[in-house]
C-alpha positions as CSV (number, residue, x, y, z in Angstrom):
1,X,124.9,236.7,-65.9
2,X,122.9,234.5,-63.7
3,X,123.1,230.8,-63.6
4,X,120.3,228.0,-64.1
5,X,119.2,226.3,-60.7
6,X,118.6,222.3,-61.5
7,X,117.6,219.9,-58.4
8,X,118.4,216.7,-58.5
9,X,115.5,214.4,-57.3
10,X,117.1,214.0,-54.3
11,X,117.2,217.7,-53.5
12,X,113.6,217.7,-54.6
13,X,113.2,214.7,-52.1
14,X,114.1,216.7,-49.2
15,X,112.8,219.8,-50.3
16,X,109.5,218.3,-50.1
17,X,109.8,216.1,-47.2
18,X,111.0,219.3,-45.4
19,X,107.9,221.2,-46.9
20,X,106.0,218.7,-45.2
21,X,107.3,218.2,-42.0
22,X,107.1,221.6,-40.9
23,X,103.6,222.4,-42.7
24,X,102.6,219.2,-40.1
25,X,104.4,220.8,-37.0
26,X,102.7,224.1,-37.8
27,X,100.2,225.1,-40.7
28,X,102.1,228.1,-43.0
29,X,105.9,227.9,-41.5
30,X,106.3,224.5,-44.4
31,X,105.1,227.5,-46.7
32,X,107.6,230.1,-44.9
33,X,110.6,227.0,-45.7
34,X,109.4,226.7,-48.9
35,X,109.4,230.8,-49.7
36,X,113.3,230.4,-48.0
37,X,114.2,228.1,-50.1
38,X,113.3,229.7,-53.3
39,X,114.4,232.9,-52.6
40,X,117.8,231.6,-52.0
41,X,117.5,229.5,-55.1
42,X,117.5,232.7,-57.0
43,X,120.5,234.4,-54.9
44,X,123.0,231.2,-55.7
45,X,122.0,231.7,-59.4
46,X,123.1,235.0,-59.2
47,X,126.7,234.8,-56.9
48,X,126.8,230.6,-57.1
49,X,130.8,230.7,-56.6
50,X,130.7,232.8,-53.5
51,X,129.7,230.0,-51.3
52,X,132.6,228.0,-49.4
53,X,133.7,224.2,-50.8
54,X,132.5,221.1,-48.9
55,X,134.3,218.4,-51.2
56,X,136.7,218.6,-53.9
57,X,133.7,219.3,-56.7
58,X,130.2,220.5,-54.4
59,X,130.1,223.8,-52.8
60,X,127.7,224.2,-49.3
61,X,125.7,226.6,-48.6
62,X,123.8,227.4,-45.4
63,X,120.5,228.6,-44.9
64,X,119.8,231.7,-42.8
65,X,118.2,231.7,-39.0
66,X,115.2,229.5,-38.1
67,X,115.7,226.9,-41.0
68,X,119.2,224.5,-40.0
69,X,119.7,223.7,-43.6
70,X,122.5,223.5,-46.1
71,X,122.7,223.1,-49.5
72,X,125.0,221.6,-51.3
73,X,125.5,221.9,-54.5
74,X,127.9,221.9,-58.1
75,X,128.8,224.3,-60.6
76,X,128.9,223.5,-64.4
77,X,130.7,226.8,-65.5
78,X,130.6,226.1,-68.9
79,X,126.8,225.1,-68.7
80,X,126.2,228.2,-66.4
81,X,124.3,225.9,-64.2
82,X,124.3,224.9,-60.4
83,X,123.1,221.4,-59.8
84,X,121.9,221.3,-56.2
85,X,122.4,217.6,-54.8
86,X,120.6,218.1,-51.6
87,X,118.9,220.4,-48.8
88,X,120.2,218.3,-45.7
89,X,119.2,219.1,-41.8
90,X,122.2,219.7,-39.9
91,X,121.2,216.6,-37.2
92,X,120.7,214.0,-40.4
93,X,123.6,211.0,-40.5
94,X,126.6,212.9,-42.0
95,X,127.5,209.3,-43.4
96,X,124.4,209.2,-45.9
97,X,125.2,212.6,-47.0
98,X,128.9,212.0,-48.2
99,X,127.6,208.7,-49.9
100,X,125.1,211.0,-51.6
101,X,127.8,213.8,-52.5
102,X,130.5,211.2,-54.2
């Protein structure tokens, strides 16, 4: 049984801004991020808990090779829903992610 994929608007935040920043670097490779992200999207619906803890409730997952993203995310078991609370760049302030994961 598969489980519903909810962003947060902060996830959707970064998504976007992500979308954007490489679509500005490079016309289609913000599409290419955006195809990546989605397609994972549907794999951590289907095997959510597989993916390693990064605090005592969200689980982190990373992207796959060019994109240096991980998501991090929650799993309502009872819901059958993963809340993702955010698609961070591995160089952005650690600090304002932890703030963001409390």
């Amino acid at each position: 049984m598969t489980f519903k994929v909810i962003a947060d608007a902060d996830a959707v935040q970064d998504w976007y801004e992500a979308v954007e920043y490489y679509e500005s670097k490079e016309p289609g490779v913000g599409l290419k991020f955006d195809d990546a992200i989605r397609s994972f999207l549907q794999t951590l619906s289907e095997h959510p808990e597989r993916f390693p803890a990064a605090t005592r409730l969200a689980r982190k997952a990373k992207l796959l090779s060019p994109w240096p993203f991980t998501i991090f995310f929650v799993i309502n078991a009872e819901f059958r829903e993963v809340k993702v609370l955010a698609i961070w760049h591995g160089a952005q302030n650690p600090a304002r992610l932890r703030r963001r994961l409390q």
